[in-house]
C-alpha positions in Angstrom: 164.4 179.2 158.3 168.4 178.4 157.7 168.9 178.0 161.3 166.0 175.7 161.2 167.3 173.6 158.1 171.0 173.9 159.7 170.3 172.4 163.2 167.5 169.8 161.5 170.6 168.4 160.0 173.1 168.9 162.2 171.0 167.6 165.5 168.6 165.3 163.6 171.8 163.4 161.0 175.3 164.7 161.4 175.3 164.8 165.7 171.9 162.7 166.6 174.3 160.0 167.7 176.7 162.0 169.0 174.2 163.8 171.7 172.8 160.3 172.5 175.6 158.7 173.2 177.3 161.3 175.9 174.1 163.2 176.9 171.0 160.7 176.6 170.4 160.6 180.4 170.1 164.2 180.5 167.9 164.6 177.0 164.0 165.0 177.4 162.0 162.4 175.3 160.0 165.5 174.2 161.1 169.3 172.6 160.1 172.2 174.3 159.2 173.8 171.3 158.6 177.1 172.9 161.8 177.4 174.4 163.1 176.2 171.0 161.8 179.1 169.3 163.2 181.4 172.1 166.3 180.8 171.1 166.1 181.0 167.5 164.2 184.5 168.1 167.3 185.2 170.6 170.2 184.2 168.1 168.4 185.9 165.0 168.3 189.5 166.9 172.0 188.8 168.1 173.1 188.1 164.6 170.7 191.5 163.5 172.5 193.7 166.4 176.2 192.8 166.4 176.7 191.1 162.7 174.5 192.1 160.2 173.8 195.7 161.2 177.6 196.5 161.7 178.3 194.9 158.8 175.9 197.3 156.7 177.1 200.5 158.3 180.7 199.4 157.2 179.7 198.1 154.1 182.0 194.7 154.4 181.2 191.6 153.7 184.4 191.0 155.4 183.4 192.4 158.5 180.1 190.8 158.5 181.8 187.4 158.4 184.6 188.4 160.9 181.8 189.3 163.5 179.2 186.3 162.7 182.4 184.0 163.1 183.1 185.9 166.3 179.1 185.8 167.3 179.1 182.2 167.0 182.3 181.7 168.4 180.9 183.5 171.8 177.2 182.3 171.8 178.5 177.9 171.5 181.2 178.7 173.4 179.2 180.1 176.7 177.1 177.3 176.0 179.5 174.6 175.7 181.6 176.1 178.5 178.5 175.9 180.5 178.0 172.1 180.0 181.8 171.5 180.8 181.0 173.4 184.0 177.7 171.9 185.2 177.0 168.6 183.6 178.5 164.6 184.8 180.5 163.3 182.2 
């Protein structure tokens, strides 16, 4: 439900024009939600495996915010890196 609430704002106020402006030819006029969900699902088991769980084990709050930094650092960066790669403009 954060994730939800953190990319409602982010995509929906903060970046909405942002995404338009540089990537509006390539946006669908419609969500697939299902593929949506996917990666929600995909990103919450990521942050369960490799932050959270590690995080316990050690007993660290800082570790568990050195590794979610790193997590997110990895999963925007491949896709970010991707769209460099791939995508006009």
């Amino acid at each position: 439900m954060v994730f939800l609430a953190i990319d409602a704002i982010w995509l929906g106020l903060i970046a909405k024009n942002f995404y338009q402006k540089y990537m509006g030819v390539l946006m669908k006029s419609n969500i697939n939600w299902l593929a949506a969900f996917l990666v929600y699902a995909l990103f919450i088991v990521g942050l369960t495996l490799f932050v959270i769980m590690p995080g316990l084990d050690k007993k660290s709050l800082i570790n568990v915010l050195v590794l979610g930094g790193l997590f997110g650092l990895v999963a925007y960066g491949v896709y970010d890196l991707t769209n460099l790669a791939t995508l006009k403009q």
